[in-house]
C-alpha positions in Angstrom: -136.8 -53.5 -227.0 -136.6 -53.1 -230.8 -138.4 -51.0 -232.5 -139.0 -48.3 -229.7 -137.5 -44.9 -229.1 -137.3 -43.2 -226.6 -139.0 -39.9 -226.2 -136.4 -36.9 -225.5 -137.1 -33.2 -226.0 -138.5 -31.2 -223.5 -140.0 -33.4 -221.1 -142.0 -30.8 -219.5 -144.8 -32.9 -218.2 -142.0 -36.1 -217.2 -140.4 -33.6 -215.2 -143.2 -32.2 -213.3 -143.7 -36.1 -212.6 -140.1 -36.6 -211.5 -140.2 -33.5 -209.4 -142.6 -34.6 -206.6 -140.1 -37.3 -206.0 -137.1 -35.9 -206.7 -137.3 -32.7 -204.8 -140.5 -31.9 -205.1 -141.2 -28.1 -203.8 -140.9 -25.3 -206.7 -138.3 -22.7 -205.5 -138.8 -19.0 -205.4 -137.2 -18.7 -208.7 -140.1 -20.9 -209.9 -138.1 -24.0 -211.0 -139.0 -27.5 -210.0 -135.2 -28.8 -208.5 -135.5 -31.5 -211.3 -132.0 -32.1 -212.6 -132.0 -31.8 -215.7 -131.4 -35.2 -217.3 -134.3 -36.7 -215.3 -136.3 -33.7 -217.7 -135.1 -34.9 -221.0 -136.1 -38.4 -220.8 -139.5 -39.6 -221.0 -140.1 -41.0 -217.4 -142.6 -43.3 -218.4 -140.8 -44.6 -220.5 -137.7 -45.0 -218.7 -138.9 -46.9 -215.9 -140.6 -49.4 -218.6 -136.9 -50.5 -219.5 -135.7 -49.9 -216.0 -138.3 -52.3 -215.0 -137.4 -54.8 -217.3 -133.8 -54.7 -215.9 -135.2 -54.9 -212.6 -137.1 -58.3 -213.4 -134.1 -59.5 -214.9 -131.6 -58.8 -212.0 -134.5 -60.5 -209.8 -134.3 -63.9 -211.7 -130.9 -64.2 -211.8 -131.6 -63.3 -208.2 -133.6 -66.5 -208.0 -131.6 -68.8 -210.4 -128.3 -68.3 -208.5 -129.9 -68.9 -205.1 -131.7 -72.0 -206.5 -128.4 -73.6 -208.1 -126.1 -72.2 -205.1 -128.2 -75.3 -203.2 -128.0 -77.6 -205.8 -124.2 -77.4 -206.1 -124.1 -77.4 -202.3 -125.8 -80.5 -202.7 -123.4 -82.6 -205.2 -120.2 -81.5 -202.7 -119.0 -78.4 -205.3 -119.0 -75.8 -202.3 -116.7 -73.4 -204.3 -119.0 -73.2 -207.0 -121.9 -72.7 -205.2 -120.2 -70.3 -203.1 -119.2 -68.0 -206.4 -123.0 -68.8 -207.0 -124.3 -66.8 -203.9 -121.9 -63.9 -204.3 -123.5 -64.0 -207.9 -127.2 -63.7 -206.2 -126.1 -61.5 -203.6 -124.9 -58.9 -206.4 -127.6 -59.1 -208.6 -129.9 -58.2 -205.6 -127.5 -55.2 -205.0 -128.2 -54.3 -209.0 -132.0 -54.9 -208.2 -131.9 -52.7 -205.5 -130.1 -50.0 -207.7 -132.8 -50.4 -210.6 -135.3 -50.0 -208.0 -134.5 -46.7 -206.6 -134.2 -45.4 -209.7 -137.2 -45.9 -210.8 -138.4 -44.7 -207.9 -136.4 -41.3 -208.5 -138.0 -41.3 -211.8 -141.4 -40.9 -210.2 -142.4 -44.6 -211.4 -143.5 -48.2 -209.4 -140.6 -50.6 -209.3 -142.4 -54.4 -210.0 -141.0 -57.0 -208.2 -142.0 -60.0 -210.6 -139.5 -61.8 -212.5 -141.7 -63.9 -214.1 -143.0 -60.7 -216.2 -140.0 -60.1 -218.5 -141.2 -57.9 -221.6 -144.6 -58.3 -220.3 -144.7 -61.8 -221.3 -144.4 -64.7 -218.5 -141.5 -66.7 -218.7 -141.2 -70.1 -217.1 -138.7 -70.7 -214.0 -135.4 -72.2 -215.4 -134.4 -75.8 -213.6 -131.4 -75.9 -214.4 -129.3 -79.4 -215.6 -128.5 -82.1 -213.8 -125.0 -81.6 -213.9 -122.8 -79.1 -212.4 -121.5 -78.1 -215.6 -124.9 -77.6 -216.5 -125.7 -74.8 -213.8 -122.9 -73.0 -214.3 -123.9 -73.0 -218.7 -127.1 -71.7 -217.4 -126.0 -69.1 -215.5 -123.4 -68.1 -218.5 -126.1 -67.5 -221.4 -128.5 -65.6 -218.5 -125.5 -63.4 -217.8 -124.8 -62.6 -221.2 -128.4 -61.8 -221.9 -128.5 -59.6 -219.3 -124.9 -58.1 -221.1 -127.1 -57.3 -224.0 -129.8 -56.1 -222.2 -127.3 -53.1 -220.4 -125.3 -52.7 -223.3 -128.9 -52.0 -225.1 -129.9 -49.8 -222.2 -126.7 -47.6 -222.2 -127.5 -47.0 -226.1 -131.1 -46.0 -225.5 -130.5 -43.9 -222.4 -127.5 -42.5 -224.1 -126.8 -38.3 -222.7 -130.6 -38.2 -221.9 -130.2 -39.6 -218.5 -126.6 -39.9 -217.7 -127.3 -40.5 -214.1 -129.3 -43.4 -215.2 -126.7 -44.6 -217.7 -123.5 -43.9 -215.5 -125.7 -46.6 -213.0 -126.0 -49.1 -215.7 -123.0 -48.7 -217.1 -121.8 -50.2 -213.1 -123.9 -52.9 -213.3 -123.0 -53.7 -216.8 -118.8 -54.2 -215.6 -120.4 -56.3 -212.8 -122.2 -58.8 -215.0 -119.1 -58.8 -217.4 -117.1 -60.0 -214.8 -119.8 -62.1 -213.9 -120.0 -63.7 -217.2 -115.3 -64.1 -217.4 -115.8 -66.1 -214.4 -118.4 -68.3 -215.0 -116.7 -68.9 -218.8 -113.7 -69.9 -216.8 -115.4 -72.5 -214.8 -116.2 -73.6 -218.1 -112.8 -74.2 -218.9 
C-alpha cells in the first residue's frame, strides 16, 4: 500500500483492543497481559494489511486448486501434483494470517475477490500447460512483493507479526524457484 504509514507510538487504545483477545483480564499489578509489540502497532491498521495478505493467500488458494485439475486433465500429473502442494500451503499461510488477525483483536475476511478493496476478476488461466504454470509464477511473485512490503512496514513494531511473514515469505520464494524451473 503506498502512501500509508503505519501508526506506532503508544498504542494505548490498540492495546486495550488486543487485550480482550489476547489475554484479556487486567492483573493485579494493573497491566493488560498485552505483549508489547501487539501495543506499538496500530491494530486497526495492521489487520487492514494482514487482511489483504489473507485475500491473497486465498486466491492463490483457488488458482492452484483450479489449474491442479486442469493439468490433471491434459495427463501432466506431476505438475498438477506440485500444484496442490502449492494450494495446500497457501491455505496453511491463510490460516496463519487468519489467527493473527484474530490475535490482533480484528475480523479475518475470507473473500479473495476483495484485494485492496477493489474486486478483481477470477484468473482462467491459458490453455496450455506452460501457461498455468506462468500464471502461477507472476501471482507468486506478487505475493513476494506483497511480504517483502509487509516485513518493511511491520518492521520492530510487531516482530511477532513480522517473524510470521517473514515464514511465509521463504515459502512463496521457494514457491516461485520451482515454478521458474518448470519454466525451464
Amino acid at each position: 500500500m503506498r502512501g500509508a504509514t503505519p501508526s506506532f507510538g503508544s498504542g494505548a487504545a490498540p492495546a486495550r483492543a488486543a487485550a480482550g483477545i489476547l489475554g484479556g483480564e487486567t492483573s493485579d499489578r494493573g497491566d493488560t497481559g498485552t505483549p508489547a509489540a501487539v501495543a506499538a502497532i496500530d491494530s486497526a491498521y495492521a489487520c487492514k494489511l494482514l487482511n489483504r495478505a489473507l485475500a491473497a493467500e486465498l486466491a492463490g488458494v483457488m488458482r492452484y486448486r483450479r489449474h491442479h485439475f486442469l493439468a490433471g486433465a491434459s495427463d501432466a500429473e506431476p505438475v498438477a501434483h506440485q500444484f496442490m502442494l502449492h494450494s495446500n500451503e497457501e491455505l496453511g499461510h491463510a490460516d496463519l494470517l487468519a489467527r493473527r488477525i484474530l490475535q490482533l483483536g480484528g475480523v479475518a475476511q475470507f473473500n479473495p475477490a476483495h484485494r485492496d478493496g477493489r474486486p478483481r476478476r477470477s484468473t482462467q488461466g491459458g490453455p496450455t500447460l506452460r501457461d498455468l504454470v506462468a500464471e502461477n509464477l507472476a501471482a507468486e511473485r506478487a505475493e513476494i512483493e506483497l511480504y517483502r512490503g509487509l516485513i518493511r512496514t511491520f518492521g520492530d513494531g510487531d516482530a511477532e507479526t513480522r517473524t510470521m511473514l517473514e515464514g511465509i515469505l521463504a515459502m512463496e520464494e521457494g514457491h516461485a524457484d520451482e515454478l521458474a524451473e518448470l519454466l525451464e
